[in-house]
SEBAKE-859942 format. One line per 4 residues: number of its first residue (from 1); for each residue x, z, y of C-alpha. Coordinates in nm, 4 decimals. Layout:
N
NUM) X/Z/Y  ...
# end
This chain:
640
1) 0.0000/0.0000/0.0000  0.1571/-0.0892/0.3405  0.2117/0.1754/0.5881  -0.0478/0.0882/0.7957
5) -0.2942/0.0785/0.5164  -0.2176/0.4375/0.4293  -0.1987/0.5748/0.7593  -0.5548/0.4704/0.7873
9) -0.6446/0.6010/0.4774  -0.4796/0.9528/0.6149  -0.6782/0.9484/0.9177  -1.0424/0.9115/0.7426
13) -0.9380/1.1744/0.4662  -0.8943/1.4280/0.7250  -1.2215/1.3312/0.8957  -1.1244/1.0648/1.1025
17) -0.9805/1.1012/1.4679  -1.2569/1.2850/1.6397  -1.1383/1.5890/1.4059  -0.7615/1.5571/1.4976
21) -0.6405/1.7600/1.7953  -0.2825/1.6563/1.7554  -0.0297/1.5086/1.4842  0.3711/1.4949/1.4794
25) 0.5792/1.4916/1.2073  0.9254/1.6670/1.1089  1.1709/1.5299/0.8384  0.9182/1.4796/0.4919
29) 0.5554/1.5857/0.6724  0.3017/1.4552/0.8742  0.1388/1.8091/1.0699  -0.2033/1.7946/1.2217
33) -0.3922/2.0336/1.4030  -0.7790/1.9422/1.3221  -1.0598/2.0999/1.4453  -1.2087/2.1366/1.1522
37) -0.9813/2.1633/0.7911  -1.2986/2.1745/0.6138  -1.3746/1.7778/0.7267  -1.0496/1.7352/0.4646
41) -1.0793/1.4909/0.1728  -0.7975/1.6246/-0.0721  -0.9170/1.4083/-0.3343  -0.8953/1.1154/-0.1153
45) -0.5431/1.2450/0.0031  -0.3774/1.2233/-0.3797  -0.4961/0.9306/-0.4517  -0.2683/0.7834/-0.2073
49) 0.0563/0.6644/-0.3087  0.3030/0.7759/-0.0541  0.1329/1.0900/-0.0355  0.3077/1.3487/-0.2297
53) 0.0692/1.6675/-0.1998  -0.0965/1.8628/0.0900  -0.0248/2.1908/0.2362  -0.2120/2.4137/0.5281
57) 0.0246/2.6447/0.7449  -0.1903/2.8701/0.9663  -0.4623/2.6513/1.0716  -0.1961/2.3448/1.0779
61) -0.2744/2.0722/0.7362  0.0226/1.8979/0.6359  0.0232/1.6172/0.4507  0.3690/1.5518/0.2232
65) 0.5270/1.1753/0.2432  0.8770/1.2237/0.2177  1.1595/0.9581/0.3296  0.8746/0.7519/0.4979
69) 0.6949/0.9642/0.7085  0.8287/0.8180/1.0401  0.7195/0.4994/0.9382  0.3628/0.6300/0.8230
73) 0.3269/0.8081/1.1496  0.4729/0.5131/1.3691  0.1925/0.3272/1.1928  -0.0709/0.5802/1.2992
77) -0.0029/0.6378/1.6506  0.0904/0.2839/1.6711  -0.3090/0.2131/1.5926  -0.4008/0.5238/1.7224
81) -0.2159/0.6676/2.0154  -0.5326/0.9047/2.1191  -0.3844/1.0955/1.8250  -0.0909/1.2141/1.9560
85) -0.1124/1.2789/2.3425  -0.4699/1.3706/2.2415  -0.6375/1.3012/2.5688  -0.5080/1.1808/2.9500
89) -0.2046/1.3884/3.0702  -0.1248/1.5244/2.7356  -0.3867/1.7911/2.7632  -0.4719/1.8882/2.4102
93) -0.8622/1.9341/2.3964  -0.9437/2.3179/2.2654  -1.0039/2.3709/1.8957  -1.3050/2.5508/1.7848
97) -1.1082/2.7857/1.5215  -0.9971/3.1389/1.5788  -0.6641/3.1623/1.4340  -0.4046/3.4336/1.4147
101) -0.1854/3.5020/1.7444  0.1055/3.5795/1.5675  0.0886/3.2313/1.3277  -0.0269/3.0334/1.6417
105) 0.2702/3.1436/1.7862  0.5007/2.9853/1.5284  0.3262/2.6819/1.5421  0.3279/2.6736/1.9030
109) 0.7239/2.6850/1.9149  0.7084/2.4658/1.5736  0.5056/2.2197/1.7881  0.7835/2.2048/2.0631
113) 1.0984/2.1894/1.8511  1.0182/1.9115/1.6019  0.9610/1.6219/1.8230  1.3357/1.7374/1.9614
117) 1.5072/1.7726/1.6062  1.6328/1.4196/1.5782  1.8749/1.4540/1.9133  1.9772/1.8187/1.8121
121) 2.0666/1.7244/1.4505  2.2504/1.4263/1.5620  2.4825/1.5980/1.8282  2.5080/1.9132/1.5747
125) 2.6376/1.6687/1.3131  2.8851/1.5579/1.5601  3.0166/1.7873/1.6503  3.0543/1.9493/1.2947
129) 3.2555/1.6084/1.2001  3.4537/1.6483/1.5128  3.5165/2.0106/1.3580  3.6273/1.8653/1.0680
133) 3.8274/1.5740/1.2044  4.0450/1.8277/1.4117  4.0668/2.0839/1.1317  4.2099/1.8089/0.9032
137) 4.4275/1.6512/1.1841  4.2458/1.3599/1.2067  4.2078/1.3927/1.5883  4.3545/1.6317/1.8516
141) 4.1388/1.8037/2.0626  4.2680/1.7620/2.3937  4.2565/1.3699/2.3520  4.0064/1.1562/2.5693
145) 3.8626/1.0589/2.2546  3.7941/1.3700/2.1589  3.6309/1.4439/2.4755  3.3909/1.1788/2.4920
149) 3.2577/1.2501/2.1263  3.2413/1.6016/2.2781  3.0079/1.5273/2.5371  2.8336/1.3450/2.3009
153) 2.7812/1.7012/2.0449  2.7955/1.9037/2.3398  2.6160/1.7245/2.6231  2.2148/1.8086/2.4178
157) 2.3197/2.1450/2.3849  2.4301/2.2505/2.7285  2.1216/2.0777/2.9045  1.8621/2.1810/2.6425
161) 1.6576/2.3193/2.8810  1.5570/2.0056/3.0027  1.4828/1.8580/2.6634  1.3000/2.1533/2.5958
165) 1.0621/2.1093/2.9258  0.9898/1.7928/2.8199  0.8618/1.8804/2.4687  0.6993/2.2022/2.5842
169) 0.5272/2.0173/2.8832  0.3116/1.7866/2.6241  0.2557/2.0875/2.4129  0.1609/2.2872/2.7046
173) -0.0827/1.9849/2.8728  0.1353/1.9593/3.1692  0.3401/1.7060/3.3196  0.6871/1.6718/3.1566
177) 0.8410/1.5222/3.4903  0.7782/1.8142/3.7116  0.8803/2.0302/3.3720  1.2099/1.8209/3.4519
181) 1.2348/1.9148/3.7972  1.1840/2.2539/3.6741  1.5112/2.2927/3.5061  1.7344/2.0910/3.6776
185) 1.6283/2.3088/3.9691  1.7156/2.6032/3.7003  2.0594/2.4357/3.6073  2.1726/2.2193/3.9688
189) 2.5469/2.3316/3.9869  2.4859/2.5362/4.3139  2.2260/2.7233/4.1635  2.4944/2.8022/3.9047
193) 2.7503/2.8550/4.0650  2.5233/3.1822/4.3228  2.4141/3.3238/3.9897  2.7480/3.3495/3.8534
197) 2.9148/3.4552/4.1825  2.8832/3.8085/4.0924  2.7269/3.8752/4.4660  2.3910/3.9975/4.5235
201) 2.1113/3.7112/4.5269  1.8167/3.7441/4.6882  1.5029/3.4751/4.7213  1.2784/3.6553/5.0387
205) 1.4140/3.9611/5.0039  1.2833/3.9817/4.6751  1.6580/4.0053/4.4398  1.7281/3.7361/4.1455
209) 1.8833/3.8591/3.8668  2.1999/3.6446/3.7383  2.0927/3.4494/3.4408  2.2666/3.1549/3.2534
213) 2.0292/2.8987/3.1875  2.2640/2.6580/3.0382  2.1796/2.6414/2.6472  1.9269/2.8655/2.7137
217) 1.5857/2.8463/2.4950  1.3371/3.1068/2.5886  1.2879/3.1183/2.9862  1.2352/2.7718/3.0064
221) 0.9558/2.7825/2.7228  0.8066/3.0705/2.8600  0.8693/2.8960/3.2054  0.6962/2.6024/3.1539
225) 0.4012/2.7328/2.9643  0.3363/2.9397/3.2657  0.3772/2.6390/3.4797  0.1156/2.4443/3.2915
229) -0.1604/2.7414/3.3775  -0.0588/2.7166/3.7808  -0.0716/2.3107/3.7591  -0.3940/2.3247/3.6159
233) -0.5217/2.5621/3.8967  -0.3634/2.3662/4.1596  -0.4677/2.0811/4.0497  -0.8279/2.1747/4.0609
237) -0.8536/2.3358/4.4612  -0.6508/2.0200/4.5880  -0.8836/1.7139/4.7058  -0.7861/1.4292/4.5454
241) -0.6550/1.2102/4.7592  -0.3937/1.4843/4.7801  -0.3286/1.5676/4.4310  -0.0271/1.3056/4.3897
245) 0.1928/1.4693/4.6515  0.0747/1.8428/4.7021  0.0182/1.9046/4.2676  0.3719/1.8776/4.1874
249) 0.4629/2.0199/4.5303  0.3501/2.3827/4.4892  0.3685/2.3941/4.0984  0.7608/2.3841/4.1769
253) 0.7431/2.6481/4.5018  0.5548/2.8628/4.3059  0.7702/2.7868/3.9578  1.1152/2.8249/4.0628
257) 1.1091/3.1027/4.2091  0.9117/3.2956/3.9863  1.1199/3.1592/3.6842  1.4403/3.2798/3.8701
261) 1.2789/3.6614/3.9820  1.0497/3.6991/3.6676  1.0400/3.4793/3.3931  1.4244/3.3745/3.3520
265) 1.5264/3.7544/3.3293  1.2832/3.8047/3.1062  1.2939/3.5004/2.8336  1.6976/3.6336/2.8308
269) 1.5868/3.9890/2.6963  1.3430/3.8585/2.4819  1.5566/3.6261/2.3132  1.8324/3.8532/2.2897
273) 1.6315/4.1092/2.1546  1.4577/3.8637/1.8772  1.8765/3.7284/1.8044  1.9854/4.0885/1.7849
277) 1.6696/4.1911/1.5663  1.7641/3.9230/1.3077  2.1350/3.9177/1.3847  2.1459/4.3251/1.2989
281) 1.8907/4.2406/0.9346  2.1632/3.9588/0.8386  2.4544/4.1736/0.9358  2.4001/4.5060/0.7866
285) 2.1738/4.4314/0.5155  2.4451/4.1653/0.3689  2.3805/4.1491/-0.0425  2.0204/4.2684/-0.0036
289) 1.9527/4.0819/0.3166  2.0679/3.7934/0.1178  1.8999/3.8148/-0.2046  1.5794/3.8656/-0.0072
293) 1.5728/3.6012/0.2119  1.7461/3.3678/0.0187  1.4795/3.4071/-0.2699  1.2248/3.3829/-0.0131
297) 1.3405/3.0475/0.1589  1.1478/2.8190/0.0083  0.8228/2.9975/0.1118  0.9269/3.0364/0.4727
301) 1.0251/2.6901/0.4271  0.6512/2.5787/0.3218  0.4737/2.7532/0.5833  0.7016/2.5950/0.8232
305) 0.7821/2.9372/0.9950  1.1631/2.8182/0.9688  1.1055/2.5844/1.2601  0.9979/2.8982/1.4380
309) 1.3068/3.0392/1.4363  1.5117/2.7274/1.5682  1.5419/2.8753/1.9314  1.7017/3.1591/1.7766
313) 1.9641/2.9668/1.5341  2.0464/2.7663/1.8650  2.0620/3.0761/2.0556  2.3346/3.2297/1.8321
317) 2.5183/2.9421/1.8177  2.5444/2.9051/2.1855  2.6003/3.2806/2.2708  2.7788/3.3725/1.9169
321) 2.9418/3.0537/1.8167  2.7561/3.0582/1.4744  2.4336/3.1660/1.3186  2.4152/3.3402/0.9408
325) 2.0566/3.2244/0.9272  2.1297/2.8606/0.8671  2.3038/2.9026/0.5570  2.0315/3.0345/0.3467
329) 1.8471/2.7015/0.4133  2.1355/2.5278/0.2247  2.1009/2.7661/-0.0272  1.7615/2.7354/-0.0955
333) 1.7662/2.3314/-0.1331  2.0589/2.3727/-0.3752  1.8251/2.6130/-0.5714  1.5362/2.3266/-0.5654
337) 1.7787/2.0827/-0.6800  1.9099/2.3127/-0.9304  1.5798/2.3712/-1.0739  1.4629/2.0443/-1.1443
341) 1.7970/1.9537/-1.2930  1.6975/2.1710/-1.5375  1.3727/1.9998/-1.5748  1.5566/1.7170/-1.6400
345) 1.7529/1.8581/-1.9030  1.4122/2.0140/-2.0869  1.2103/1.7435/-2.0563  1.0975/1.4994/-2.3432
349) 0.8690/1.2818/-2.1573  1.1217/0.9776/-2.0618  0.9097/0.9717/-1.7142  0.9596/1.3051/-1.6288
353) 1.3045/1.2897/-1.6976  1.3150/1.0122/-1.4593  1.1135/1.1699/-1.1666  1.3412/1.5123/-1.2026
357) 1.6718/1.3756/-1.1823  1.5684/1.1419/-0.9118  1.4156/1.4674/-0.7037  1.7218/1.6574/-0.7997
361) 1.9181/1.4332/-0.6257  1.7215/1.3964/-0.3179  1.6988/1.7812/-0.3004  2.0950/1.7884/-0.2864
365) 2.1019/1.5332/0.0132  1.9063/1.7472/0.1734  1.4901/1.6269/0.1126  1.3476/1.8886/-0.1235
369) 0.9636/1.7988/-0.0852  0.9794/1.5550/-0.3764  1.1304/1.8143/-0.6176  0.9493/2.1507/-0.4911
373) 0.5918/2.0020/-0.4817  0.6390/1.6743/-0.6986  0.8085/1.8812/-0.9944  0.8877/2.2381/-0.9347
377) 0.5904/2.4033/-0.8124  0.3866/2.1706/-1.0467  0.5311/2.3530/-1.3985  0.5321/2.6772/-1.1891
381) 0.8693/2.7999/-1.3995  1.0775/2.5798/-1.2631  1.0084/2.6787/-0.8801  1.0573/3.0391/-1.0096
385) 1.3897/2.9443/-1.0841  1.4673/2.7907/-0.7757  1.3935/3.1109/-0.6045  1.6289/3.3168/-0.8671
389) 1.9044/3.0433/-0.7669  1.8768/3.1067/-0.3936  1.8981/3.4393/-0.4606  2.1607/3.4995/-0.6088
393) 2.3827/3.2379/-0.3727  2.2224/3.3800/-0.0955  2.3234/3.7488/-0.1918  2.6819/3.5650/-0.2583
397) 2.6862/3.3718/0.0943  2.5781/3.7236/0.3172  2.7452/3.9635/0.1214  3.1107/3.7692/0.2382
401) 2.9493/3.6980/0.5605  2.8642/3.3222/0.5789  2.7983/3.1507/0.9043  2.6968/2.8182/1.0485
405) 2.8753/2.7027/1.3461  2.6906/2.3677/1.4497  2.2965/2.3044/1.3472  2.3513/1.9990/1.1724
409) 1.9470/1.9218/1.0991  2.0394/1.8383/0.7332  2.0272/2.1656/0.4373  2.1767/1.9706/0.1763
413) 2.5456/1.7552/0.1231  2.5764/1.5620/0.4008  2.4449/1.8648/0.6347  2.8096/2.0549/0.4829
417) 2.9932/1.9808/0.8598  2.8076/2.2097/1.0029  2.9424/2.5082/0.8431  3.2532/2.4153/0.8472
421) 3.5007/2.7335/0.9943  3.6427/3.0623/0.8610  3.3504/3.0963/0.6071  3.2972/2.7668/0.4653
425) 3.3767/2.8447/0.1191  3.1264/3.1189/0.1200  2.8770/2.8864/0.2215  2.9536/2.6416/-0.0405
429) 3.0230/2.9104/-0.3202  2.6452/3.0278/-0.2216  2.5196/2.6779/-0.2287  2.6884/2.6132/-0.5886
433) 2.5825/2.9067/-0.6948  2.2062/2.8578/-0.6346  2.2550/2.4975/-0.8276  2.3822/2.6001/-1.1014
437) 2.1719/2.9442/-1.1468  1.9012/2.7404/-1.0318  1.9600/2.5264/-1.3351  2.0484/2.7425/-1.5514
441) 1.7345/2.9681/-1.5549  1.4918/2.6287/-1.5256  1.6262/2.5555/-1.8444  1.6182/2.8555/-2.0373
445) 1.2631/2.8702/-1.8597  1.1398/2.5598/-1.9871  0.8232/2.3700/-1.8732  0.4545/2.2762/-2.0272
449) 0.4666/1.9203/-1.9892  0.1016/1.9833/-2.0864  0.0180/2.1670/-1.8089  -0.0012/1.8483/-1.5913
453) -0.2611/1.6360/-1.7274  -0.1241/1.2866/-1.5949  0.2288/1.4040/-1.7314  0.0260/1.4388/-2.0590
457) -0.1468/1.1484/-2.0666  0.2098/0.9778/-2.0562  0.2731/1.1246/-2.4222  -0.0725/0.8705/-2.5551
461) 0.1510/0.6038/-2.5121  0.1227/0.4278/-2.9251  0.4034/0.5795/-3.1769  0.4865/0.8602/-2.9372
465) 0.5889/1.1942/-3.1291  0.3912/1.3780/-3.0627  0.3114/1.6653/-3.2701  -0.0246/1.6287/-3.4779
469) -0.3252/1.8982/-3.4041  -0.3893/2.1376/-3.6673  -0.6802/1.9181/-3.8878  -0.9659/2.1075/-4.0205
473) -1.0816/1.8321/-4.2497  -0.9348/1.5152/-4.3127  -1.0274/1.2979/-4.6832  -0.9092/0.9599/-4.5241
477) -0.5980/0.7734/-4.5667  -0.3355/0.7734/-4.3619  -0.0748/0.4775/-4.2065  0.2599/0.5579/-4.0248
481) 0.2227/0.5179/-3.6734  0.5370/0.3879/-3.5949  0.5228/0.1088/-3.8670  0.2389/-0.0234/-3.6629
485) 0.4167/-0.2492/-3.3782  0.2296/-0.2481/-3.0196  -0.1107/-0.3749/-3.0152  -0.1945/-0.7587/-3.0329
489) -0.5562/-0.8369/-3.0023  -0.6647/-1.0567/-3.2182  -1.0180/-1.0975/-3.0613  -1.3157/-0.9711/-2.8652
493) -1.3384/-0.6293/-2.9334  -1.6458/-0.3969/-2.9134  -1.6369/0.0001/-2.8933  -1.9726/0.2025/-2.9643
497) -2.0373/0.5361/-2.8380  -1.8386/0.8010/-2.9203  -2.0879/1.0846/-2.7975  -2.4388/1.1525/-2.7693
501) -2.5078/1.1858/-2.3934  -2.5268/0.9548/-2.0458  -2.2997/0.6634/-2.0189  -2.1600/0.6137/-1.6207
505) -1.8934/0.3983/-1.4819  -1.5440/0.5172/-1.5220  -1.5280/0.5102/-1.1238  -1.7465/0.8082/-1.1220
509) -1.5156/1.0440/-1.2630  -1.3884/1.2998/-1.0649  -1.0067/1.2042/-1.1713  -0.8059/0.9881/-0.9785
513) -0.5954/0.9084/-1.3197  -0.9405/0.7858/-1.4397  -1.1526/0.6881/-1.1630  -0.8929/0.4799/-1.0327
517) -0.8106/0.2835/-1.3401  -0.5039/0.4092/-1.3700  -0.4972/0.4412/-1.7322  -0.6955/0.1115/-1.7747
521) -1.0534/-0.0263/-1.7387  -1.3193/0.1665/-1.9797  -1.6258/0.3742/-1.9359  -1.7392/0.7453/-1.9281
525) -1.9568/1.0244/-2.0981  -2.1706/1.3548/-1.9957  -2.2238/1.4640/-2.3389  -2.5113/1.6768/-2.4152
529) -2.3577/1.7343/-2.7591  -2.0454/1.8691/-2.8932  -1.9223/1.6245/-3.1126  -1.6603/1.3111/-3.1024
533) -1.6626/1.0526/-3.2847  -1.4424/0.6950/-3.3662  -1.5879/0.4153/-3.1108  -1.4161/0.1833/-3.3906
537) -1.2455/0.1147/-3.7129  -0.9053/0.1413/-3.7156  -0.6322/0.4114/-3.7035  -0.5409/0.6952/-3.5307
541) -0.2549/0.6837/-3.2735  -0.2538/1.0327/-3.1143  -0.4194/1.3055/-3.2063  -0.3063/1.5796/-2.8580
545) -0.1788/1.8881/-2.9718  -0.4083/2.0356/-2.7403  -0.7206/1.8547/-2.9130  -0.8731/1.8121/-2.5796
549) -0.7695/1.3866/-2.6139  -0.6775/1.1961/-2.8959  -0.6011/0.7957/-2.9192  -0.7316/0.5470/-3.1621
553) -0.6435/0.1836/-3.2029  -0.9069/-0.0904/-3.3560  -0.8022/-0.2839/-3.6246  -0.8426/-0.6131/-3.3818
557) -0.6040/-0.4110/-3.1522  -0.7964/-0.2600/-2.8882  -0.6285/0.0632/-2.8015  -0.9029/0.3276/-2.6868
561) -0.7948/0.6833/-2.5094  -1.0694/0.8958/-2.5163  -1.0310/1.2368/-2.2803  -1.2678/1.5100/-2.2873
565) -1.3768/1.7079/-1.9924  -1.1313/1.7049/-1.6261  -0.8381/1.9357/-1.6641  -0.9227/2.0826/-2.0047
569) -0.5874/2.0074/-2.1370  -0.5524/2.4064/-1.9644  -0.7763/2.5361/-2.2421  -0.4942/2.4983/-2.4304
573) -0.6834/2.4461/-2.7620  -0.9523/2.6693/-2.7353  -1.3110/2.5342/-2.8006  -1.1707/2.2329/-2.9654
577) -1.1395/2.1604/-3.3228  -0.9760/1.8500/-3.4747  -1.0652/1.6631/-3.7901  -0.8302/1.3840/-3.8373
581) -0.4339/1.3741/-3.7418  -0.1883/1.1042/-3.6215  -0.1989/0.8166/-3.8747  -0.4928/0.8500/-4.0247
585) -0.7849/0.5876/-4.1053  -1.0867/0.5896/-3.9723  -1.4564/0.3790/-3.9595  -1.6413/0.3544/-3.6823
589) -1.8522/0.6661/-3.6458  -1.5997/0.8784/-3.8183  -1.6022/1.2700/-3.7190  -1.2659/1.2838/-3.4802
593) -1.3424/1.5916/-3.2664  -1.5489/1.9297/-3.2274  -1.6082/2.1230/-2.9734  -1.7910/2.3856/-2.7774
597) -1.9772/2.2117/-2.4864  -2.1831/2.5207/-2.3318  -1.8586/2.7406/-2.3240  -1.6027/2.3981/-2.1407
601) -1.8371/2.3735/-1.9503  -1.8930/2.7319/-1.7826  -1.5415/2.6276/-1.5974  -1.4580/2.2692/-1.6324
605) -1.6086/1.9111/-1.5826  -1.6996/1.7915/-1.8896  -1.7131/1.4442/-1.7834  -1.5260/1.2680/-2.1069
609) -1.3582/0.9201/-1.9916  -1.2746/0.6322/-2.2873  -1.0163/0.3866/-2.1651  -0.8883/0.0593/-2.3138
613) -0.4844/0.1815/-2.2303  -0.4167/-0.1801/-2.3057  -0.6399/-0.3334/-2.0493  -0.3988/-0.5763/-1.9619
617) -0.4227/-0.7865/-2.2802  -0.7789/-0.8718/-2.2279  -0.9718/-1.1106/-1.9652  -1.2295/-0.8368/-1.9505
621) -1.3096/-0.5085/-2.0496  -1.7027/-0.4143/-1.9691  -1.9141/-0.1756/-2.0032  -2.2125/-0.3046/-2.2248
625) -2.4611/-0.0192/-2.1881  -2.5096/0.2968/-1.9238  -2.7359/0.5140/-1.9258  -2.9201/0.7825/-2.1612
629) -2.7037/0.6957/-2.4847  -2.6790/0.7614/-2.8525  -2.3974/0.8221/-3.0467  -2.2757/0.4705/-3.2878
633) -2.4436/0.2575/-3.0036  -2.2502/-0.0443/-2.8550  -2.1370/0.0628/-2.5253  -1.7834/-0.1205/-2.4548
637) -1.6330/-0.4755/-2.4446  -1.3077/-0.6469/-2.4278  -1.2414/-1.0016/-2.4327  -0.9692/-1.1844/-2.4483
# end
């Protein structure tokens, strides 16, 4: 599906774009703030191909795409630029939900920092290869060279401020130009050079407080959400014909000054105090601070409270020279990647196998969606071995004191310049260590490939070994599966009904893998009785070891999955009895399965799909009757 395609697709799943407030996206997610989450089509969501699972934050719904999110979001601004400078001015229209102060406040300063990430990461990464260049002798550091790439790093860094005005000021709903003016009014070299004079400073007789507001993160946020509130007022007392010259006029009389008295003085304490707050927990609590956060990673991680504490991480490294925070996001994507190494290595389904090593991979350059939601958190085990990993190298790392001297924007291998210095190789011993733990304990762990039904449905494939289901009764004669070849219809085939029950199109099955085809054209079943039998004469391919699905292959070589129920592969077993195994023969009508309808269906859909699995070998494959239905009456056709 082109990206355009999907991004429409996106936009009426989560109830079109009268329900979004805003949207931006960060490295692997698309965020929106909706007015309403409960407009959200999941269902819709999954069945997309790019999308790789959804996720809510607060009140903020993220939707997972991974490596081509820019290009999904491009597309969907591109068609829809109401989206994201929601209405004229960049006002953001108010959302009817009452949400939590302290999580709207992370996603306020989330909100501001992402759209900036792409210009910090980049000069970070600079300047953590010019690190590296110089530490190597590569490069000198008094060189001109060296001094323009230095600007370069340095340059977004020392005038932050001003890139954070900008992205606050469309947050905020005011404009980002006068934001501008703000702070170079904040950081004009004069101005800099009275507040460090060391002599008393006085605006009106009212005294200014020396404050540095180069590198600086918190006055000028605070600053310019204040400033939004006093354009907004101005704004509405001055006539119109007016507004262009006097609006921006007194929003910067009234701002500057107040920032310099008030607001700069007191976004310095605050973000000192926050630094020092997490500064002192990563300092003295060292092993346990470690262990605790470094286990805990990947949760702060999905929430997305770690872009929260970005002002902070830049704060340290512009005051400090380093910041022990960063570190433990390393860790934690070495523990992902770890994790579904060991996947990898447990596996039997050639597929999985595939997706996990793939994911492991992207997790160690630095991309963990794929591998946390696409395999990890899936099979459950494997995520809980992440978080052992991370642990563990995150006890290592903060125990010897690890630190990150340049916020590179990337946690995994080619993120390593920035924490280059005197504790690299604690940094790196913690990230190894979370790998290989990370692996370790996956594999020990294990997985239930069963426990995700598509994963399962990969194991139907004809001759796959898959252990038979316990048989209660079996008299007929049996063939060995692999002996059999793949199918090669030799003519139309026809399938009766395998149930007693209601007949409905195979679109109407609340299963993407089904409803969608996915597995192949066929039909579906509401059974009103407990009982399965062969839609054909032939033998059996598959028998689930589960019992929940079995496979069964015409003697004309129409191969037939038949699923019961959505999801019941969980069951695990229970309620289901088999009565043939793999390999054995069987005449249409034949007694395959059992089972206990009134108690699957106190908790699961019941809704039992038969698909042709080789639907590509036929012209056609139709459903022949739907409707009230009997057991042994034709219901399916396939013609070549």
């Amino acid at each position: 599906m082109k990206h355009q395609e999907t991004a429409q697709e996106i936009i009426k799943a989560v109830g079109g774009t009268n329900n979004i407030n805003s949207v931006y996206h960060c490295v692997t997610r698309l965020r929106f703030d909706l007015k309403n989450n409960d407009k959200v089509d999941n269902g819709s969501l999954k069945k997309l191909d790019k999308v790789m699972g959804t996720n809510v934050s607060g009140d903020q719904f993220q939707v997972i795409i991974g490596n081509d999110v820019s290009k999904v979001f491009d597309a969907m601004v591109k068609e829809n630029p109401a989206i994201q400078q929601t209405t004229e001015n960049n006002k953001e229209p108010k959302s009817d939900k009452k949400q939590n102060v302290v999580l709207k406040i992370f996603e306020t300063i989330a909100g501001v920092f992402a759209p900036m990430l792409p210009a910090i990461t980049a000069a970070g990464m600079l300047k953590g290869l010019l690190a590296l260049f110089v530490s190597v002798g590569w490069m000198s550091a008094g060189t001109d060279t060296y001094r323009i790439l230095s600007a370069i790093g340095d340059g977004v860094f020392h005038y932050l401020p001003l890139l954070i005005a900008v992205s606050a000021a469309r947050k905020f709903g005011s404009n980002p130009f006068v934001a501008i003016a703000l702070g170079t009014a904040l950081m004009y070299p004069d101005m800099t050079a009275l507040l460090s004079s060391g002599e008393s400073v006085g605006f009106l007789g009212i005294p200014v407080t020396a404050v540095s507001y180069a590198s600086s993160v918190i006055p000028i946020l605070l600053a310019v959400w204040l400033m939004s509130y006093v354009e907004k007022w101005v704004d509405r007392v001055i006539p119109a014909a007016l507004k262009l010259l006097l609006v921006p006029l007194i929003t910067l009389l009234v701002m500057v000054p107040v920032t310099l008295i008030a607001i700069g003085p007191l976004g310095t304490f605050v973000g000192s105090g926050l630094s020092g707050g997490i500064n002192w927990l990563l300092n003295e609590g060292g092993l346990i601070a470690g262990i605790v956060l470094g286990g805990a990673m990947a949760l702060i991680i999905m929430t997305g409270m770690h872009y929260a504490l970005v002002p902070i991480i830049l704060s340290n490294i512009a005051t400090l020279g380093f910041d022990k925070f960063l570190p433990l996001t390393f860790i934690s994507n070495m523990g992902q990647a770890g994790a579904t190494l060991g996947v990898f290595f447990r596996a039997k389904d050639k597929k999985l196998k595939t997706v996990a090593l793939s994911t492991s991979f992207t997790a160690l350059m630095g991309v963990t969606e794929p591998a946390m939601y696409g395999v990890n958190m899936k099979y459950k085990k494997p995520f809980a071995a992440a978080m052992i990993g991370s642990a563990v190298g995150g006890g290592f790392a903060l125990a010897f004191g690890a630190k990150a001297y340049v916020l590179a924007g990337n946690g995994g291998l080619p993120g390593l310049p920035s924490l280059i210095g005197q504790t690299f190789w604690y940094s790196f011993g913690g990230m190894i260590l979370a790998f290989i733990v990370g692996a370790i304990m996956s594999t020990i762990f294990g997985i239930k490939e069963e426990e995700g039904d598509a994963e399962a449905l990969a194991q139907f494939s004809p001759g796959a070994s898959t252990a038979p289901a316990k048989v209660t009764s079996n008299d007929a004669a049996t063939v060995d599966v692999d002996d059999m070849g793949d199918p090669t219809p030799t003519s139309d085939a026809v399938a009766v009904a395998p149930m007693t029950g209601k007949s409905i199109q195979l679109k109407e099955v609340n299963d993407p893998t089904f409803g969608d085809e996915l597995m192949g054209k066929g039909v579906a079943f509401v059974p009103t009785v407990g009982e399965l039998v062969s839609p054909v004469t032939g033998t059996i391919m598959n028998v689930f070891k589960t019992k929940h699905a079995i496979v069964v292959r015409s003697d004309n070589g129409m191969e037939l999955l038949i699923h019961v129920g959505i999801n019941t592969v969980k069951l695990r077993g229970q309620y289901f009895d088999a009565h043939v195994a793999n390999g054995a023969r069987v005449q249409a009508g034949d007694k395959l399965l059992t089972f206990e309808l009134a108690e699957i269906a106190k908790e699961y859909d019941i809704t039992t799909a038969m698909v042709v699995t080789n639907t590509a070998d036929y012209k056609q494959v139709l459903p022949v009757k739907l409707g009230e239905i009997t057991m042994g009456e034709d219901v399916l056709k396939a013609e070549i």
